[in-house]
Every structure is written in structure tokens, then in C-alpha cells.
KEBATI-581861 format. One record per atom (N, C-alpha, C): residue number from 1; atom name; z, x, y. Coordinates in pm, 1 decimal, decimal comma, m for minus. Example, Ala and Ser with C-alpha at 12.3 -4.5 7.8 and 13.67 -1.06 7.14 Angstrom:
<sekes>
pos | site | pz | px | py
1 | N | 780,0 | 1319,0 | m569,0
1 | CA | 780,0 | 1230,0 | m450,0
1 | C | 780,0 | 1320,0 | m330,0
2 | N | 708,0 | 1285,0 | m225,0
2 | CA | 714,0 | 1367,0 | m106,0
2 | C | 787,0 | 1290,0 | 3,0
</sekes>
This chain:
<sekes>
pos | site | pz | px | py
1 | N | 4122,6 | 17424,0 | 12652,1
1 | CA | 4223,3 | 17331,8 | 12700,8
1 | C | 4244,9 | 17224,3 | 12594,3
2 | N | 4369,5 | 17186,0 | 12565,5
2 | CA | 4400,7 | 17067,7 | 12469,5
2 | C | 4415,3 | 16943,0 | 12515,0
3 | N | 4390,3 | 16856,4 | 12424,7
3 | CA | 4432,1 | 16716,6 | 12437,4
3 | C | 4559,5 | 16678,3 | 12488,2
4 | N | 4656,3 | 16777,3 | 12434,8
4 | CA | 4806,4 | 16729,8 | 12472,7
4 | C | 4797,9 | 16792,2 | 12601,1
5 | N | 4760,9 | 16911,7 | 12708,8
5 | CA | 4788,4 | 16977,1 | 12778,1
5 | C | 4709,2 | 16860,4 | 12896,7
6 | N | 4595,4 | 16775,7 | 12861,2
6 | CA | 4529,3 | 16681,2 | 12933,0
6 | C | 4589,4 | 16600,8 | 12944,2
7 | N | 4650,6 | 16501,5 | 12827,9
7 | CA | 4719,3 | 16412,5 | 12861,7
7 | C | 4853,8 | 16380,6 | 12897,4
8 | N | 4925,2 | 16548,8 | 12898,9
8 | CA | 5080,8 | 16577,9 | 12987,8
8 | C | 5053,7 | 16590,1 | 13112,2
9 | N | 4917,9 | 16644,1 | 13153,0
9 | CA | 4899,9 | 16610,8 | 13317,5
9 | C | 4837,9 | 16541,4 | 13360,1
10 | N | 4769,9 | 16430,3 | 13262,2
10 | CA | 4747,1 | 16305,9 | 13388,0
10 | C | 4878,2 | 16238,2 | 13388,5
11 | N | 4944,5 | 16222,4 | 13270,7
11 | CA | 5068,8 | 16174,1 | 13301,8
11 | C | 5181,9 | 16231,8 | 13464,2
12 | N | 5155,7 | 16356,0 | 13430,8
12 | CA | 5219,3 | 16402,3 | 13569,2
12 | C | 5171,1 | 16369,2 | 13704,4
13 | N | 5051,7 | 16352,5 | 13666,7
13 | CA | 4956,4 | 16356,5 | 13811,5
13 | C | 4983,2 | 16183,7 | 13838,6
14 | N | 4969,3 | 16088,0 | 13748,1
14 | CA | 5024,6 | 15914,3 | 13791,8
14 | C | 5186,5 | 15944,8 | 13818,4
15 | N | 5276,5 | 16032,3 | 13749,8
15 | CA | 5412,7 | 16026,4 | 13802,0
15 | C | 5416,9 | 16057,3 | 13937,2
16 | N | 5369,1 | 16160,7 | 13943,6
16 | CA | 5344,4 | 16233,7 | 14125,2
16 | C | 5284,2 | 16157,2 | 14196,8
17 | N | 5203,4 | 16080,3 | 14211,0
17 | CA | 5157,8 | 15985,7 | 14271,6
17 | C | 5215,5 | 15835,6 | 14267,6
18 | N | 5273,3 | 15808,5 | 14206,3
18 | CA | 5411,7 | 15708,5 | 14195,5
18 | C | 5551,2 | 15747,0 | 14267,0
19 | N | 5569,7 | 15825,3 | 14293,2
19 | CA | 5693,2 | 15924,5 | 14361,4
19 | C | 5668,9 | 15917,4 | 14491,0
20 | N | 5493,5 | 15932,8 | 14515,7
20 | CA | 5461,3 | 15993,1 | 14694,5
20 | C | 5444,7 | 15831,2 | 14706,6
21 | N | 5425,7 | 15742,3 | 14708,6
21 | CA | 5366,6 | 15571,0 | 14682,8
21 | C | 5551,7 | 15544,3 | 14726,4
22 | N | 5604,4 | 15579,0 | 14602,1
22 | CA | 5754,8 | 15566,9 | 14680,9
22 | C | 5868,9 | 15551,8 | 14765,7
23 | N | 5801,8 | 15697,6 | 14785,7
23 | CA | 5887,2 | 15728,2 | 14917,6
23 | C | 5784,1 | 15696,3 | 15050,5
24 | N | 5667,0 | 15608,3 | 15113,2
24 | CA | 5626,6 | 15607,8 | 15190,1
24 | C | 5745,0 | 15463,5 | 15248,8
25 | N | 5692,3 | 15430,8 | 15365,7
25 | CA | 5803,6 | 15306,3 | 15420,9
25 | C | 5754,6 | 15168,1 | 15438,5
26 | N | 5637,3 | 15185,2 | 15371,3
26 | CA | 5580,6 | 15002,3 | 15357,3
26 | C | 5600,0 | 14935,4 | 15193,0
27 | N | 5635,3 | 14796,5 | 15214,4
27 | CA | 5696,0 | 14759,8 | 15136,0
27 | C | 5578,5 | 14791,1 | 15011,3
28 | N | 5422,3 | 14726,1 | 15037,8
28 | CA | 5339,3 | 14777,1 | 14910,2
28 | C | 5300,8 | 14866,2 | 14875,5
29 | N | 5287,7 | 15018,5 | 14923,0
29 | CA | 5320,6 | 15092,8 | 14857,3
29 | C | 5440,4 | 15128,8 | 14792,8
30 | N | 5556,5 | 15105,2 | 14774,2
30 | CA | 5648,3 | 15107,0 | 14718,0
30 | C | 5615,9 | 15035,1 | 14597,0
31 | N | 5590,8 | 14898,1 | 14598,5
31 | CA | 5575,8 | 14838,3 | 14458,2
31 | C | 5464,7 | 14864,8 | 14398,0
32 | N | 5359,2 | 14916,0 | 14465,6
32 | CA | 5242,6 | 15039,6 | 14367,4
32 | C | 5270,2 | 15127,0 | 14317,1
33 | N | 5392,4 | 15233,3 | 14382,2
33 | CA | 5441,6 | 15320,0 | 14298,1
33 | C | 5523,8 | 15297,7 | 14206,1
34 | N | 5630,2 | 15189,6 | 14205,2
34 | CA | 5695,9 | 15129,4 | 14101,6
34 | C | 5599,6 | 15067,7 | 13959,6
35 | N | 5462,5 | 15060,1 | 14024,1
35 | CA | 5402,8 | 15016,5 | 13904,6
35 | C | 5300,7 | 15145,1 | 13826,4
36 | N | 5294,6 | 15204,3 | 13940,4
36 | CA | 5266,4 | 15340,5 | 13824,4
36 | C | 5359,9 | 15434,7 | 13761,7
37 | N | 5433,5 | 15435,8 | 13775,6
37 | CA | 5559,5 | 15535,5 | 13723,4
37 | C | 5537,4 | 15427,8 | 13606,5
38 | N | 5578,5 | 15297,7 | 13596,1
38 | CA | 5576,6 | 15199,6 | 13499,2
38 | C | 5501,7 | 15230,6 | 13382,9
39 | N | 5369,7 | 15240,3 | 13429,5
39 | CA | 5222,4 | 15295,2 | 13312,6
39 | C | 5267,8 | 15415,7 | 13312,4
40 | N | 5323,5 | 15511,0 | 13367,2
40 | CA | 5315,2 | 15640,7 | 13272,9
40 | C | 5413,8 | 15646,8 | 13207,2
41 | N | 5553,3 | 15573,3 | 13227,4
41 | CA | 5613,5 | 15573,1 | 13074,7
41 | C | 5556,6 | 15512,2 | 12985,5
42 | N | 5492,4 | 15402,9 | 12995,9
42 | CA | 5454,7 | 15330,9 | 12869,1
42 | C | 5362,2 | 15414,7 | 12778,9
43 | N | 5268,5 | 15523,7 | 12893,7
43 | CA | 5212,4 | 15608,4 | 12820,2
43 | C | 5267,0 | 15721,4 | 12747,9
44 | N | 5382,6 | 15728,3 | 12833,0
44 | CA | 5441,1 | 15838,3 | 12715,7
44 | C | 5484,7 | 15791,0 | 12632,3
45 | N | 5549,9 | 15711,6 | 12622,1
45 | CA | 5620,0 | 15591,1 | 12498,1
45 | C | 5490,8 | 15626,9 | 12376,5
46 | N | 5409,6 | 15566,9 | 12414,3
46 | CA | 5279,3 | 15542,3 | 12370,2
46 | C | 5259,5 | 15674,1 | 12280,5
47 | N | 5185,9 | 15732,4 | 12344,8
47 | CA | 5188,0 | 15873,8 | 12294,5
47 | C | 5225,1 | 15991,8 | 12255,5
48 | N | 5400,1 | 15954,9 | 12275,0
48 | CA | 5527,8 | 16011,7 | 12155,1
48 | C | 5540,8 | 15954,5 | 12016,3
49 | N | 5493,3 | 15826,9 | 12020,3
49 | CA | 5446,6 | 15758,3 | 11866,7
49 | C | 5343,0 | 15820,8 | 11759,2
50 | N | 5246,8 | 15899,2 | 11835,5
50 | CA | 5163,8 | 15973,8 | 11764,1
50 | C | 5050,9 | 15855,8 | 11736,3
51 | N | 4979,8 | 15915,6 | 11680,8
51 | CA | 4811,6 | 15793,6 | 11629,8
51 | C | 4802,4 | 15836,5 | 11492,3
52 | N | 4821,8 | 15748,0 | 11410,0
52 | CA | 4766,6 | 15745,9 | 11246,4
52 | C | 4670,8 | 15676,8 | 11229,0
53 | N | 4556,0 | 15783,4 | 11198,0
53 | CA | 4478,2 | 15741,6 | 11119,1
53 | C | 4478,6 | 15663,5 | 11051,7
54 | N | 4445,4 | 15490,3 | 10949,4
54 | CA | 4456,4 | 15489,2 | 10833,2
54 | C | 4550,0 | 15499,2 | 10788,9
55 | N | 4699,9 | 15441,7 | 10867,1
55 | CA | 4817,4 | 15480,6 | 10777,3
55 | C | 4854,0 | 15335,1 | 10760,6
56 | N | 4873,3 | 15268,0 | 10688,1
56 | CA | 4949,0 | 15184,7 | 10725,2
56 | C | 5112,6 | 15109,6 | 10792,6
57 | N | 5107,5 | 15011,3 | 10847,6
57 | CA | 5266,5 | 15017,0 | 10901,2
57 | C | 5366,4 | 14963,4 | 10836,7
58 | N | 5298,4 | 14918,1 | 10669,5
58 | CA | 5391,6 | 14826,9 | 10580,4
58 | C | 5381,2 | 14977,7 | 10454,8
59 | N | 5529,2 | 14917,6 | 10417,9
59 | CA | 5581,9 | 15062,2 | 10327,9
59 | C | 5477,3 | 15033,5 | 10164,1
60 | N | 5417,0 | 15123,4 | 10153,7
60 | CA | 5386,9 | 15166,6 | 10058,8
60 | C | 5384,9 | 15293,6 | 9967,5
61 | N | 5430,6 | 15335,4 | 9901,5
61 | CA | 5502,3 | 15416,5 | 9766,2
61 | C | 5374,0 | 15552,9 | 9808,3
62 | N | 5428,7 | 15647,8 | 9823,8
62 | CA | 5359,9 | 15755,3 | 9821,5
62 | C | 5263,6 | 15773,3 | 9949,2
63 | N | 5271,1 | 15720,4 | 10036,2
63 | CA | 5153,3 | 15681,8 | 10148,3
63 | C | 5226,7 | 15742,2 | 10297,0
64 | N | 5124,3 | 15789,1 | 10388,5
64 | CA | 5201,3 | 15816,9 | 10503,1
64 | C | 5184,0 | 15660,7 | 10573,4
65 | N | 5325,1 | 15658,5 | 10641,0
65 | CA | 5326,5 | 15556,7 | 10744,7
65 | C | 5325,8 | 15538,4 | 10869,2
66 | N | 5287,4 | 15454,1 | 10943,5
66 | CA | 5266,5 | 15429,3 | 11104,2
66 | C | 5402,5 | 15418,4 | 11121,3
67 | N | 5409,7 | 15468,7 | 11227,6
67 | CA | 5591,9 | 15383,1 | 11320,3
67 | C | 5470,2 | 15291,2 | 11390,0
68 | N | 5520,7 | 15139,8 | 11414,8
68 | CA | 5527,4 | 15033,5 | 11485,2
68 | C | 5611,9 | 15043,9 | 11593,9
69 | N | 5700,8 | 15112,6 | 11573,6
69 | CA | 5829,9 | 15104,3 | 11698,1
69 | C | 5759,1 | 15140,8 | 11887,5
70 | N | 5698,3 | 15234,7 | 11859,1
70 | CA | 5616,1 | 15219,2 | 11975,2
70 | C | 5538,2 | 15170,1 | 12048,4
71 | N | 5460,8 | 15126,6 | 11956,3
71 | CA | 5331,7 | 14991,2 | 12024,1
71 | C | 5465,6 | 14865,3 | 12039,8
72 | N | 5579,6 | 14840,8 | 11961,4
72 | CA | 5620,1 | 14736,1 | 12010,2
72 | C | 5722,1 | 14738,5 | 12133,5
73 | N | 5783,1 | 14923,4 | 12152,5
73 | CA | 5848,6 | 14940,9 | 12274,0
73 | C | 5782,2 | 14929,0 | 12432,4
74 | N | 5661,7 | 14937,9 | 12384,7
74 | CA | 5539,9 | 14959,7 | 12492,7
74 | C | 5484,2 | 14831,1 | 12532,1
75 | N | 5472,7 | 14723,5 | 12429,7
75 | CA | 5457,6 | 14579,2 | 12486,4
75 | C | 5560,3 | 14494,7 | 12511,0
76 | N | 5686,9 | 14537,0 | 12492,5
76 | CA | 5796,7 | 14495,5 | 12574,8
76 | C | 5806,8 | 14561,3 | 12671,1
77 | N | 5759,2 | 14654,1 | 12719,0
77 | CA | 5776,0 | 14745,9 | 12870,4
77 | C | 5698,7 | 14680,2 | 12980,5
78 | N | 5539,3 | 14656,2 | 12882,7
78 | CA | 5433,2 | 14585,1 | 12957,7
78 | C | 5496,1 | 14428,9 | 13053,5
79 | N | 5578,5 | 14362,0 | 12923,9
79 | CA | 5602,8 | 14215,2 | 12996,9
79 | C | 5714,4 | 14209,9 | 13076,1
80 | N | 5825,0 | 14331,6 | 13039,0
80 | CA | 5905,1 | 14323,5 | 13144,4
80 | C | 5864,0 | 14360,9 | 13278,0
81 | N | 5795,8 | 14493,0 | 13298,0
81 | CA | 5730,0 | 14532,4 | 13383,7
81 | C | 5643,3 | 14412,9 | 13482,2
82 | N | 5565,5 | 14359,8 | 13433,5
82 | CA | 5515,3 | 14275,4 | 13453,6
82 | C | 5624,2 | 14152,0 | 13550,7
83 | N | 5644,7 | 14121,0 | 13523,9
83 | CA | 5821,2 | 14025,3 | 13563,0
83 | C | 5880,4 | 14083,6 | 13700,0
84 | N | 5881,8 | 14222,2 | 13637,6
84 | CA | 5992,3 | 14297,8 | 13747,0
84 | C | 5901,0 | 14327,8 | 13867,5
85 | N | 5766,5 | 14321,3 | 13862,9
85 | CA | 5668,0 | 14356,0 | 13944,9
85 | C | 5614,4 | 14220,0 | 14042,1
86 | N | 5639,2 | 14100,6 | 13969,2
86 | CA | 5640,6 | 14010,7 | 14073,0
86 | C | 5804,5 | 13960,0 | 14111,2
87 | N | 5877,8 | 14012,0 | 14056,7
87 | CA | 5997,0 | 13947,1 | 14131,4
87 | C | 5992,6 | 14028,6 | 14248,4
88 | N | 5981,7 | 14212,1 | 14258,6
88 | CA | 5972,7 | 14290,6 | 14370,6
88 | C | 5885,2 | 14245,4 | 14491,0
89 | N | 5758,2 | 14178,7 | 14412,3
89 | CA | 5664,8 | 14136,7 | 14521,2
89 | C | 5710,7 | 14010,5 | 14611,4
90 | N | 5778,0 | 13930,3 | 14527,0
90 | CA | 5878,1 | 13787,2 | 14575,0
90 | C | 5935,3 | 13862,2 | 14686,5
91 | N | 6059,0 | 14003,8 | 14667,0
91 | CA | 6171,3 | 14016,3 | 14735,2
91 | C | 6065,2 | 14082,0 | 14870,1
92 | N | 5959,2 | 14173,5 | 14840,2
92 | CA | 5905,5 | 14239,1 | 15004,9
92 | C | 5842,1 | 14145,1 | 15077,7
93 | N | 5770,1 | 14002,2 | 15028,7
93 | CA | 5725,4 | 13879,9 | 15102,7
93 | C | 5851,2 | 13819,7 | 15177,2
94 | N | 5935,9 | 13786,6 | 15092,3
94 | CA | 6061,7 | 13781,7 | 15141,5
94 | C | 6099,6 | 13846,6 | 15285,1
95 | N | 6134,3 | 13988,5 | 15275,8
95 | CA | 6164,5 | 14040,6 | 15358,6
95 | C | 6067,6 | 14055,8 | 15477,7
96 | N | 5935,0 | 14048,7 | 15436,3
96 | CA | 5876,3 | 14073,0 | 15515,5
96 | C | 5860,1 | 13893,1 | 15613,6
97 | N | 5905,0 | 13781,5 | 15578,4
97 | CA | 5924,5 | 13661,2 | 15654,8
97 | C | 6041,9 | 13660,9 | 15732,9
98 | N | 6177,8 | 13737,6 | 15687,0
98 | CA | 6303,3 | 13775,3 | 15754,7
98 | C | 6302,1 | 13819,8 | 15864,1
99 | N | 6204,1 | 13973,7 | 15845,6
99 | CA | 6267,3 | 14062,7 | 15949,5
99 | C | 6142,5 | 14120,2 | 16013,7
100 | N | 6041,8 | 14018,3 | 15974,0
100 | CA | 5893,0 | 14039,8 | 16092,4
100 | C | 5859,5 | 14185,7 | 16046,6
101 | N | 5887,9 | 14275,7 | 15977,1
101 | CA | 5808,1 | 14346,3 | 15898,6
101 | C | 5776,1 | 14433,0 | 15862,5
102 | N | 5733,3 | 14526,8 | 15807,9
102 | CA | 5648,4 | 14584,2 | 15702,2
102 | C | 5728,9 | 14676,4 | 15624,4
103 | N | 5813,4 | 14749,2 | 15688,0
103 | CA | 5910,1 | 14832,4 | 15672,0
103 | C | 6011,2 | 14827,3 | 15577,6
104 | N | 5979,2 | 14925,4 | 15472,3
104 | CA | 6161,7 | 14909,5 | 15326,1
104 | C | 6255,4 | 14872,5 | 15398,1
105 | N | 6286,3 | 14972,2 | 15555,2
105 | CA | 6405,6 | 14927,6 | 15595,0
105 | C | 6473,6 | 14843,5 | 15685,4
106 | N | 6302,8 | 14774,4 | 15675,9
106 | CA | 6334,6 | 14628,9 | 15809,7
106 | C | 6306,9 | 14674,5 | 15926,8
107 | N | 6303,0 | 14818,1 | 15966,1
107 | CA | 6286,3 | 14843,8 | 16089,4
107 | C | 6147,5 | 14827,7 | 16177,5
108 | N | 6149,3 | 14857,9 | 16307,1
108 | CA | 5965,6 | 14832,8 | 16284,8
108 | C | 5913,9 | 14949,2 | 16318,8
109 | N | 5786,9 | 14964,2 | 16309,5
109 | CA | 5711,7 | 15114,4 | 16291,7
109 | C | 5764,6 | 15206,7 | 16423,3
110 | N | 5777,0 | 15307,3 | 16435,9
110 | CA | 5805,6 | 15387,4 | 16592,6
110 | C | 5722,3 | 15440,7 | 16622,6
111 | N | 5571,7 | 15438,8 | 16548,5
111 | CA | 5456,5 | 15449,1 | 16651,5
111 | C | 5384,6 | 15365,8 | 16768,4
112 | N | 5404,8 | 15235,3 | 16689,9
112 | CA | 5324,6 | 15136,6 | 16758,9
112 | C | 5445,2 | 15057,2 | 16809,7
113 | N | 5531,9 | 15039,4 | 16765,2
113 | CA | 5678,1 | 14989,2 | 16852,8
113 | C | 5672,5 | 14817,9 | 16733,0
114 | N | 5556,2 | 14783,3 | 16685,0
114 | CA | 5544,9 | 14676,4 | 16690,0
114 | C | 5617,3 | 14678,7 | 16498,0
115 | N | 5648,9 | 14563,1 | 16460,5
115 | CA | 5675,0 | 14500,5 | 16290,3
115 | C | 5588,4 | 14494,9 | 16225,5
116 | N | 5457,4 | 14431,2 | 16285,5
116 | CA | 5359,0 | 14404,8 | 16209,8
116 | C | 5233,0 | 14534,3 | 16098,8
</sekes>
């Protein structure tokens, strides 16, 4: 088994589990799955950049070079992410003071009859 074949399916396995986090109907799992889908792009980001050894990322004459472009697409993902993950948490506190509760769609549970 390879490295790449390992690290294309944990990637799949945090996407798939960001998807099912998703689609459930309480507001925090939703923004758990919004935050793992989050980390597995950054990991793919990440790890479409490749890893150099010993390369450096400043141009030098005859030398292989690092791309930078990724570690720096990936820590702008981190802080936006970051941002977008408490504004979401702002908007389900939010909602959840509005409309008494728990529910993406405001409604309240139809097991227990109750919001909470």
C-alpha cells in the first residue's frame, strides 16, 4: 500500500465524514462538518504542493526549487476558515436565541415535540 493511496483516503474518509456532519439537522454538527471538509482541502492544497527535500524557495541557478505557493494558499485558508467558523458559530447561537432551537431549519425536533 502507498503513501499516496493512504493519504487520498484519509482525505476521503474526513470528506465523508464532513458531508454526513452536514447533512444531520443540528446546528453543531453542521459547523463541525463545515470545519472538516475545511482541513481536508487545506490538506489537499497541502499535499498537491509536493515536499522538497532541501530545496530551497529562493531562486538559485541550477538548483531544484520549492513552490511556496502552497504553504501560503493553505495559511490563508487556515485564517479565513478560522473567521468563517466563528461567524457560523455567531449565526447558529443566533438562531438558536430566535427560534428556541436546535434545528438548521428552526423547526423543533418531531420526536420529542420539544426545541430544545
Amino acid at each position: 500500500m502507498s503513501m499516496e493511496f493512504l493519504l487520498a483516503s484519509g482525505i476521503g474518509w474526513v470528506v465523508a465524514v464532513g458531508i454526513y456532519l452536514l447533512l444531520r439537522g443540528r446546528t453543531y454538527p453542521v459547523v463541525l462538518g463545515l470545519s472538516l471538509i475545511g482541513y481536508a482541502v487545506n490538506v489537499f492544497i497541502f499535499t498537491m504542493g509536493r515536499l522538497w527535500m532541501g530545496a530551497p524557495p529562493i531562486l538559485e541557478p541550477g538548483k531544484v526549487l520549492a513552490d511556496p505557493l502552497p504553504q501560503a494558499l493553505v495559511l490563508t485558508a487556515i485564517v479565513i476558515g478560522f473567521a468563517t467558523t466563528g461567524f457560523i458559530i455567531e449565526l447558529a447561537l443566533r438562531s438558536r436565541h430566535e427560534n428556541d432551537s436546535d434545528q438548521v431549519d428552526g423547526k423543533a425536533d418531531r420526536e420529542t415535540g420539544s426545541g430544545a
